[in-house]
C-alpha positions in Angstrom: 0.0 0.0 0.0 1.3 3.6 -1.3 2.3 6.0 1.8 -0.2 8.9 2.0 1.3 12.4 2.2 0.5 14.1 5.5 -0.6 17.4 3.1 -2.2 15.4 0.9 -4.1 13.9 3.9 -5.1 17.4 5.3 -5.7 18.6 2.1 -8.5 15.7 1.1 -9.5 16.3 4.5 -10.3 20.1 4.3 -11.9 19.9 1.3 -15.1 18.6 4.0 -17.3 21.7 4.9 -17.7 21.4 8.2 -19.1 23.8 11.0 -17.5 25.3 13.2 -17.9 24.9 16.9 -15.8 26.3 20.3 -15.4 23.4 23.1 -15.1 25.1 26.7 -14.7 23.6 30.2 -15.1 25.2 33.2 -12.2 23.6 35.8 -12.0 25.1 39.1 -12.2 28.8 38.8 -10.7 28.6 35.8 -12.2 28.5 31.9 -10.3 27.4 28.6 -11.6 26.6 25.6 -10.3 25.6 21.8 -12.3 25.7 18.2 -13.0 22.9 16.9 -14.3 21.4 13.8 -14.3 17.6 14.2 -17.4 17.1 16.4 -20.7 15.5 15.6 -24.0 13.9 17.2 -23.4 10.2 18.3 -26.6 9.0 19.8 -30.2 10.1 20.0 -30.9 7.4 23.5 -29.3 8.5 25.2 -28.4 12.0 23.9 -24.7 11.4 22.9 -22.6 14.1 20.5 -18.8 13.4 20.3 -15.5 16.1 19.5 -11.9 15.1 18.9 -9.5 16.9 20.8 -5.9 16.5 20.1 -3.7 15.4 23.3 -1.0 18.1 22.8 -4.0 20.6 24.1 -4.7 21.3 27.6 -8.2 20.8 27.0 -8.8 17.1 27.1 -7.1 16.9 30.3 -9.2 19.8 31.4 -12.6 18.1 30.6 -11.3 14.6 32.4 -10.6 16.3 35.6 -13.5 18.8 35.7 -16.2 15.9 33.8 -18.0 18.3 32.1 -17.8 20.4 28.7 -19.6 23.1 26.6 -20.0 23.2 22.5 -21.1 26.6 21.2 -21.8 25.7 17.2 -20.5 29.2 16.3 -22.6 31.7 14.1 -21.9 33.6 10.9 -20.1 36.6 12.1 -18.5 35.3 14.8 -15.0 34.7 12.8 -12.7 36.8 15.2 -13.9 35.0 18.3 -13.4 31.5 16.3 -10.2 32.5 15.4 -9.3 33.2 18.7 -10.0 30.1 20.2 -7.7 28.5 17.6 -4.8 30.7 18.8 -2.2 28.3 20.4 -0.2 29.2 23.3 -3.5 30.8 25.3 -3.8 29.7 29.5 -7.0 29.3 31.0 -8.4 32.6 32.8 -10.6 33.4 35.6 -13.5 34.8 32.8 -13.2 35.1 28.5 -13.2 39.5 28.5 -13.7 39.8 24.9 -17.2 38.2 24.0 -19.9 37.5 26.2 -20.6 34.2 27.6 -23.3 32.3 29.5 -23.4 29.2 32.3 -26.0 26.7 32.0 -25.8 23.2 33.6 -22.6 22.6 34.3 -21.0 25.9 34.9 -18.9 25.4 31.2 -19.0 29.1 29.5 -21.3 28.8 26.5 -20.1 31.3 23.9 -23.5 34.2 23.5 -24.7 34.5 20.2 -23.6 30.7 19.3 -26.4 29.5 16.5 -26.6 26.5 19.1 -25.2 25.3 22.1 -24.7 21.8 23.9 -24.0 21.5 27.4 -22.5 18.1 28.4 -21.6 16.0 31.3 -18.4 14.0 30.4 -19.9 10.5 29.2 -16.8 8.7 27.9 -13.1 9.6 26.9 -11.7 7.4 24.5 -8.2 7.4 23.2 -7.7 7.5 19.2 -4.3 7.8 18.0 -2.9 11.1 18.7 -6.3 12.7 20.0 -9.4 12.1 22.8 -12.3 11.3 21.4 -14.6 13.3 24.3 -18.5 12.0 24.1 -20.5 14.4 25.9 -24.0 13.4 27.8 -26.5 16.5 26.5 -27.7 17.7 29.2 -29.4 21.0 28.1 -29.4 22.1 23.9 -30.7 25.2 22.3 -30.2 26.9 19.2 -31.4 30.4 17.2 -33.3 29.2 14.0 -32.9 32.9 12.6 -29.1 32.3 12.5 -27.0 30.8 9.9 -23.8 28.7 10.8 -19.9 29.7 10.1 -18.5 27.3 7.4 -15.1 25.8 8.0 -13.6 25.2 4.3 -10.0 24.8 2.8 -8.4 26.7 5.4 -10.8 29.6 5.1 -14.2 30.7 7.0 -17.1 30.5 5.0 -20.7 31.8 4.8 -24.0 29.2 4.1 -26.0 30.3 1.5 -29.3 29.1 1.4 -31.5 29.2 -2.1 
């Protein structure tokens, strides 16, 4: 079998439109968060959705210590805030100063003016290759049907349009 290219890989890869969504945990008095795009519903019973978060984050080990976790599917517009969620290097802080945010359930800071949000009890953490595959137990879900989601595509944000 032919060796894939690791750009070729990514490159097939981000050629699949995909949302775009924020993960956040809340762990002692202390909030991080990372964008991320591989996430997706797993179950309906019980409610089950699934992200992949790569190990060389802080995140997953975050989520596994504090067992809970927020996923704000981020709206049209909200580029900048996306973007900064996907800034490495970042430390958790006491409160995110730059957009607002809101608590639900389990105290994880839901991003405001998300399209939807998910708000998850830590269900299972399963180990795949170099990531954690976090399943989430839904424990409260809402979304604005007025908004239109932010399109992840080929390295670039994107707008949906509808016909």
């Amino acid at each position: 079998m032919a060796d894939v290219n690791p750009d070729d890989f990514k490159g097939a890869l981000g050629s699949w439109a995909a949302g775009v969504t924020v993960v956040t945990t809340r762990h002692g008095d202390e909030v991080y968060g990372i964008t991320v795009s591989s996430f997706s519903s797993l179950s309906v019973d019980p409610l089950l959705i699934l992200v992949c978060l790569a190990d060389s984050n802080r995140l997953p080990r975050m989520i596994k210590d504090s067992k809970h976790f927020a996923v704000s599917i981020m709206a049209e517009g909200q580029d900048a805030i996306s973007s900064w969620f996907s800034t490495s290097g970042r430390e958790p802080v006491k409160k995110f100063e730059d957009f607002g945010t809101i608590e639900w359930h389990t105290g994880s800071p839901i991003i405001d003016g998300a399209v939807a949000h998910l708000d998850c009890e830590l269900f299972q953490a399963v180990q795949g290759g170099d990531h954690t595959i976090m399943i989430g137990k839904v424990l409260g879900a809402a979304y604005d049907p007025n908004k239109k989601p932010l399109i992840y595509y080929r390295r670039g944000y994107r707008s949906l349009t509808m016909d």
